[in-house]
C-alpha positions in Angstrom: 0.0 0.0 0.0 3.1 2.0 1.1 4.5 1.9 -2.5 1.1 2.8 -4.7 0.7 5.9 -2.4 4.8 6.7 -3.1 4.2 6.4 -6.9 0.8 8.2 -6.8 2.0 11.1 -4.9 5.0 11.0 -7.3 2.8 11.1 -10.2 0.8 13.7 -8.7 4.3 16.1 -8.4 5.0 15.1 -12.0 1.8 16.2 -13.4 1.6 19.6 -11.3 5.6 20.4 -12.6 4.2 19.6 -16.2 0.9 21.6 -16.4 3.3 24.6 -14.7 5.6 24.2 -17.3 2.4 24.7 -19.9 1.0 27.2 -18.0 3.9 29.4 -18.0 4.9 28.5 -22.0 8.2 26.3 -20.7 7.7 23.4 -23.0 10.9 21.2 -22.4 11.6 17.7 -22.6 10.2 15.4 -19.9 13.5 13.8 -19.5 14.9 17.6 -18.1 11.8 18.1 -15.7 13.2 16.3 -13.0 14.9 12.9 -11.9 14.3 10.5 -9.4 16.7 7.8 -8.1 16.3 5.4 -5.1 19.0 6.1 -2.6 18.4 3.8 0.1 16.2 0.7 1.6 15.7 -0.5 5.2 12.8 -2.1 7.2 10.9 -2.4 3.9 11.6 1.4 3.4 12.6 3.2 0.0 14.1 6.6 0.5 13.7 8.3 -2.7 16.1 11.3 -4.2 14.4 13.8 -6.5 16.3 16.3 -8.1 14.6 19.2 -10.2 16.3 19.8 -13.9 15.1 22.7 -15.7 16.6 23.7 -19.1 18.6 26.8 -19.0 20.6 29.4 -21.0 23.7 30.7 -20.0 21.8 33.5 -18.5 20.1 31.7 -16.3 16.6 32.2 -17.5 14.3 29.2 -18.5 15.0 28.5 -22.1 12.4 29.4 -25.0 14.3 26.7 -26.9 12.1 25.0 -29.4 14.2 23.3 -31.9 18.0 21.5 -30.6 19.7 19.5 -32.6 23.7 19.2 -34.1 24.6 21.9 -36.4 24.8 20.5 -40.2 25.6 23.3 -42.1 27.0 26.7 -42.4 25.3 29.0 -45.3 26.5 32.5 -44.2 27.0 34.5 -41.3 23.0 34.9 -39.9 21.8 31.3 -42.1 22.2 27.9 -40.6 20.7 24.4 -40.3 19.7 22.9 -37.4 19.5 19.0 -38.2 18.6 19.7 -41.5 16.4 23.2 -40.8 17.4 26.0 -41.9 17.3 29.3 -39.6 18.1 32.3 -40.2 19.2 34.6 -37.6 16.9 37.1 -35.9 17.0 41.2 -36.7 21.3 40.5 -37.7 22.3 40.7 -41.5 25.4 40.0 -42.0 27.3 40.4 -45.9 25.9 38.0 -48.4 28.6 35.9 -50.7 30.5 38.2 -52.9 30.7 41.0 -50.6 33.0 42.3 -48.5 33.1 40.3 -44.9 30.6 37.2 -45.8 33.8 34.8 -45.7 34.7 36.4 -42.5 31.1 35.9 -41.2 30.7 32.6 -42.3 33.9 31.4 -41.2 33.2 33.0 -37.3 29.4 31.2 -37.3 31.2 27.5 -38.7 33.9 27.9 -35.7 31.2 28.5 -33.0 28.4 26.4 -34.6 29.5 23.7 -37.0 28.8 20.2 -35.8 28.0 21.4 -32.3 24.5 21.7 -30.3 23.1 24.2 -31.7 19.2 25.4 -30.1 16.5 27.7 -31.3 14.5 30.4 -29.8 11.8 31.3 -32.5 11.1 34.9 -32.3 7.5 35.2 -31.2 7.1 38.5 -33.5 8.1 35.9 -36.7 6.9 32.8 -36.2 5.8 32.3 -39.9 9.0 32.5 -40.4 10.6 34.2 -43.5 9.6 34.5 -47.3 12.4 31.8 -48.0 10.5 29.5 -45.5 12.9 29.7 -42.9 12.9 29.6 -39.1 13.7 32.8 -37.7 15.1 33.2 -34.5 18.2 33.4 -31.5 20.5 30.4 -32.3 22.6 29.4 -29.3 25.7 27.0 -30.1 26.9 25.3 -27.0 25.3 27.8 -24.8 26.6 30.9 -27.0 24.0 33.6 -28.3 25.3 33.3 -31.9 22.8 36.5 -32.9 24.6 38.7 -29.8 28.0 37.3 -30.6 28.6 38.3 -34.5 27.7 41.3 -33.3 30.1 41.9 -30.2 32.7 41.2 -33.4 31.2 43.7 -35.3 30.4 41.2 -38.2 26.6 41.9 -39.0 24.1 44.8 -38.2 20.9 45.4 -37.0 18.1 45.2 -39.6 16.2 47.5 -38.1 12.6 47.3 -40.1 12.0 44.1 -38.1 13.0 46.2 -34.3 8.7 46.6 -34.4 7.9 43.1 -34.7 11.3 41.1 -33.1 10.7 40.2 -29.4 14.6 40.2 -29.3 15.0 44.6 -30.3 15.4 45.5 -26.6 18.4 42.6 -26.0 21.7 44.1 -25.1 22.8 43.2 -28.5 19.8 45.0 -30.5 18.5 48.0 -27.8 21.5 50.3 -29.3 19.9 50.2 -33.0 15.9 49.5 -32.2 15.0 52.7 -30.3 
């Protein structure tokens, strides 16, 4: 009797940490909500270790992350697939091939990015994505805000006609060049 109550009020923890998750739009994997390990048994006791997991940026925050996956391939400095999708960088432009600084762009993203974790925050203000049918969004490559990065380096800029709709224009990165 001991053991169903144990797994029902387990259960019970389980289900409120989901539907809080949902509630507060911090949809993550189940395997990053929490784990639970048995630790130790006596008198026909089982002490049970629970240990919360939540998915985080390097900030700190609870992640937006929607899309994580290796990065495949390189196109230019603010265009990249994600396990076959292709994203292209929120509110950053960065040259395009035969101008000045694309292979200096390109390169940068492939050293940071290129068959590494690479996760997606879709920006909320383009979620149709762009007219090439792309995801739009903040890429994060091992942890590292690719979008704010090219532009600490001073290898893209701020395509400001999409400050208005992108839920990223009052970053760090972006706040200079959206007001």
């Amino acid at each position: 009797m001991q053991k169903i109550s144990t797994c029902y009020v387990l259960g019970v923890v389980f289900v409120f940490l989901i539907s809080q998750l949902v509630v507060s739009g911090h949809l993550i994997s189940i395997d990053k909500v929490y784990s639970i390990s048995k630790i130790s048994q006596g008198e026909n006791k089982e002490i049970y270790k629970t240990q919360d997991i939540l998915a985080q940026n390097q900030n700190g925050n609870t992640s937006d992350i929607e899309l994580e996956g290796i990065v495949t391939k390189v196109i230019d400095g603010d265009t990249l697939d994600i396990n076959g999708i292709r994203i292209r960088l929120a509110i950053v432009d960065t040259p395009e091939r035969g101008q000045a600084g694309f292979d200096k762009a390109k390169n940068f993203v492939e050293s940071l990015c290129l068959g590494k974790k690479g996760e997606l925050d879709v920006d909320n203000g383009q979620r149709r994505g762009d007219r090439y049918g792309r995801e739009v969004g903040v890429v994060y490559c091992d942890g590292v805000n690719i979008n704010a990065k090219i532009m600490a380096n001073k290898m893209a800029r701020i395509l400001t006609e999409f400050c208005d709709i992108s839920e990223f224009s009052k970053e760090n990165w972006t706040a200079s060049q959206c007001q």
